[in-house]
C-alpha positions in Angstrom: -4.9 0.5 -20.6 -5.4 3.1 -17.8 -1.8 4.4 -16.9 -1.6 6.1 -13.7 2.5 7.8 -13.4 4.2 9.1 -10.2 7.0 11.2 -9.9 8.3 10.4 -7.1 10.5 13.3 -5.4 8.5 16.3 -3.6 5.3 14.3 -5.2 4.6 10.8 -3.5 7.9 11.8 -0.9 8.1 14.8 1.2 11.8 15.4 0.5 14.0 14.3 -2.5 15.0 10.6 -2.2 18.7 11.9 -4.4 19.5 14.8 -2.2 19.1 12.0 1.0 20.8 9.2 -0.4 24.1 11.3 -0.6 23.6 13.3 2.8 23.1 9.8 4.4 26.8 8.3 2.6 28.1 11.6 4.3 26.8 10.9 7.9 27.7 8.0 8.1 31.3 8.8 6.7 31.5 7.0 3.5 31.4 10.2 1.4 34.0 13.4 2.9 31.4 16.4 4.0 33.5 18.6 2.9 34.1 17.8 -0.6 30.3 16.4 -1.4 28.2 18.3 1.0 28.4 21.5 -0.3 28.1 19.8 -3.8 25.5 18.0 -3.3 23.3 21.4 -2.3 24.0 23.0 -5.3 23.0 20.0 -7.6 19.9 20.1 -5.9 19.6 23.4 -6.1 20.1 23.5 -9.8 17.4 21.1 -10.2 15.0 22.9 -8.4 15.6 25.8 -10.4 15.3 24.1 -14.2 19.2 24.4 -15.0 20.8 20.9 -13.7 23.1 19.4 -16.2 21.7 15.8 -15.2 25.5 14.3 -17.0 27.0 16.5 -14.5 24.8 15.8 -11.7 25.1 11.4 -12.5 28.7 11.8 -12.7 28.5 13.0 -8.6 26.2 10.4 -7.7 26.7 7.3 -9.4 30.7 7.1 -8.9 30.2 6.4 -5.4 28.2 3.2 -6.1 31.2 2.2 -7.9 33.3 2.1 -4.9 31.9 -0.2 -2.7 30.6 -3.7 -3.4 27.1 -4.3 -3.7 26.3 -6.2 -0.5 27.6 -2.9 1.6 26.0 -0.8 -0.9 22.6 -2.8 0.0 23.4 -2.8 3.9 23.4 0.9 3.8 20.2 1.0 1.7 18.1 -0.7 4.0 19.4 1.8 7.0 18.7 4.6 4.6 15.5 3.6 4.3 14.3 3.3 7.8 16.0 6.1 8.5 15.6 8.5 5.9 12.8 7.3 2.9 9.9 6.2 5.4 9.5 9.1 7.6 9.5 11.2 4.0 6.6 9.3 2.9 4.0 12.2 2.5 0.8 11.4 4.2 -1.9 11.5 1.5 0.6 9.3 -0.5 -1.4 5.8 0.1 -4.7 7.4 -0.4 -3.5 8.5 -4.1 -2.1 5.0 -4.9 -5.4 3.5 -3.9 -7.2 6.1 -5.5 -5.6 3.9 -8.7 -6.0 0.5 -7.4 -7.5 -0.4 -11.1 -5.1 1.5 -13.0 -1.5 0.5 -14.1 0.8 2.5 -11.7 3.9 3.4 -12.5 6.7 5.7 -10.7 8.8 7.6 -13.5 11.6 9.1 -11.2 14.8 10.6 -12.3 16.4 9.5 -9.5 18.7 6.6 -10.1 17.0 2.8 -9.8 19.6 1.7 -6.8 18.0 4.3 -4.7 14.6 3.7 -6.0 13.5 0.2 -6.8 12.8 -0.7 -2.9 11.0 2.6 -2.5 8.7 1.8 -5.4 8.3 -1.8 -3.9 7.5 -0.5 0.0 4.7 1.7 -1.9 3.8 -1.1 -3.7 4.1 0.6 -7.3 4.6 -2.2 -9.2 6.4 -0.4 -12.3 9.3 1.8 -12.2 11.2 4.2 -14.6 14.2 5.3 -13.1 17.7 6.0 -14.5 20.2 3.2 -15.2 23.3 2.8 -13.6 25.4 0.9 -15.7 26.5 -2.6 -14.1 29.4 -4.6 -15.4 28.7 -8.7 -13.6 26.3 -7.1 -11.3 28.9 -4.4 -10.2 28.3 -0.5 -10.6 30.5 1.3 -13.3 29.7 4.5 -11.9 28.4 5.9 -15.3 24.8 5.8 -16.7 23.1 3.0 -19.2 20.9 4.6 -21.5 18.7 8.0 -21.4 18.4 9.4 -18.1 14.5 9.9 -17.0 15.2 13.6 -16.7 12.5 15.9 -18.4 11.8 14.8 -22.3 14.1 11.6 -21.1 10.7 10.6 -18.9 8.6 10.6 -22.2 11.6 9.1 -24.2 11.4 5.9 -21.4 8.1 6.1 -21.4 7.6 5.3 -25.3 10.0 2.6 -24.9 8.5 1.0 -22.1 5.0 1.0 -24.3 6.9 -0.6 -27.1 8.2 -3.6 -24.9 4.7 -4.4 -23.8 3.5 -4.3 -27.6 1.6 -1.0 -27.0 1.7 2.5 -28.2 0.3 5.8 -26.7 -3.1 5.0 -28.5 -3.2 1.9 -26.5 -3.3 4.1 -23.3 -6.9 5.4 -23.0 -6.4 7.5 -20.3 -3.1 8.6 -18.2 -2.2 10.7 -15.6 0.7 11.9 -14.3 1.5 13.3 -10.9 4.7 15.6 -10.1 5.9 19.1 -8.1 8.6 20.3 -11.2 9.1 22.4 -13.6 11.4 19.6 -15.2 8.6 17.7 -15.7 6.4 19.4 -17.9 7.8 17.7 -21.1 5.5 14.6 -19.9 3.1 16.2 -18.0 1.9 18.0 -21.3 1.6 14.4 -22.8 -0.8 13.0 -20.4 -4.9 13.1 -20.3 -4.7 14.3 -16.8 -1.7 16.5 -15.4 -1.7 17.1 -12.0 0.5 19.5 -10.3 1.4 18.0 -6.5 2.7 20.5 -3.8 4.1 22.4 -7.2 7.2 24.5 -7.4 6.5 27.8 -8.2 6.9 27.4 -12.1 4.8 24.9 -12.4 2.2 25.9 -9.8 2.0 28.8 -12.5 1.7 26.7 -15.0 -0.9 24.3 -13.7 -3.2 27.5 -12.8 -2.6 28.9 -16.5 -3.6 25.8 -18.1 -6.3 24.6 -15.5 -4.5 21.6 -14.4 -5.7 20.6 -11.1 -3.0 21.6 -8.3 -3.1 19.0 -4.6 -1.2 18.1 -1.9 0.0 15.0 -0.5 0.9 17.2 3.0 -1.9 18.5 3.3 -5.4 19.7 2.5 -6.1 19.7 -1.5 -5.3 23.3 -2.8 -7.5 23.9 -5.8 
């Protein structure tokens, strides 16, 4: 097996799909601006500098899925999508996901799978890692199921997902993984092939340290 994995915020999107999903509840009114805005900033902000507490950070975004029933939670989706998701797609995006036609593709996101799973289907990624809201007859709860796919939580998924096809790592001849974070080098060191994308500076550092190769999906490949 050739496993070819995605992050997929600031790597195969040109913006954070999370950060988004809560400004869009706020413009259109279903979230108060002035209680989540400014909260929603610094959660992303603390993720971009490698100190998010990720409980903290699911405990803001998930509770509002467990306000609203599913068919308005699906309605908004589908705006946010046009409105928001599509126009983040970064432009060397389908040209990397062809580039692994032949490979098993996978996005491993720590993003929540509501927001996710019909991003990962419009890019047609057929495999997705995302973390769980927990459901209760099809309802969100508003807390998470599981490990979140947040830094060693990715490789922690990861394993597991190898062990419900029947396979282990030494079943995986050759991987690769594609991301922009710092929070991601728990799985990037695990792969064959780590490949820093549009990096953050910590990782841009890291990548040129270690000789990882460092691209961009906006633009012209940078080493």
């Amino acid at each position: 097996m050739r496993l070819a994995l995605f992050d997929l915020d600031n790597t195969l999107l040109a913006g954070d799909s999370d950060f988004e999903w809560a400004q869009f509840l706020i413009d259109q009114g279903v979230l108060d601006r002035e209680l989540y805005e400014a909260r929603n900033q610094a959660f992303y902000d603390q993720y971009k500098a490698g100190t998010l507490d990720i409980h903290e950070f699911l405990d803001f975004q998930l509770k509002p899925l467990a306000r609203h029933p599913r068919a308005q939670l699906d309605a908004w989706h589908r705006d946010y999508m046009a409105s928001k998701v599509i126009p983040m797609i970064a432009p060397g995006t389908a040209e990397l996901l062809q580039r692994h036609a032949d490979d098993v593709c996978m996005i491993v996101t720590a993003t929540n799978s509501f927001v996710t799973t019909p991003i990962a289907r419009h890019l047609g990624v057929p495999h997705l890692i995302a973390t769980e809201p927990e459901q209760v007859n099809g309802d969100f709860t508003g807390r998470v199921a599981g490990t979140p796919s947040f830094r060693e939580g990715k490789v922690e998924r990861l394993e597991q997902w190898l062990t419900e096809q029947g396979k282990t790592w030494a079943d995986v001849t050759e991987t690769w993984f594609y991301s922009d974070s710092l929070n991601d080098l728990p799985l990037l060191a695990r792969v064959h092939h780590p490949v820093a994308v549009d990096p953050d500076a910590t990782l841009r550092e890291h990548a040129e340290k270690h000789g990882w190769p460092v691209i961009s999906l906006r633009g012209a490949a940078s080493a």
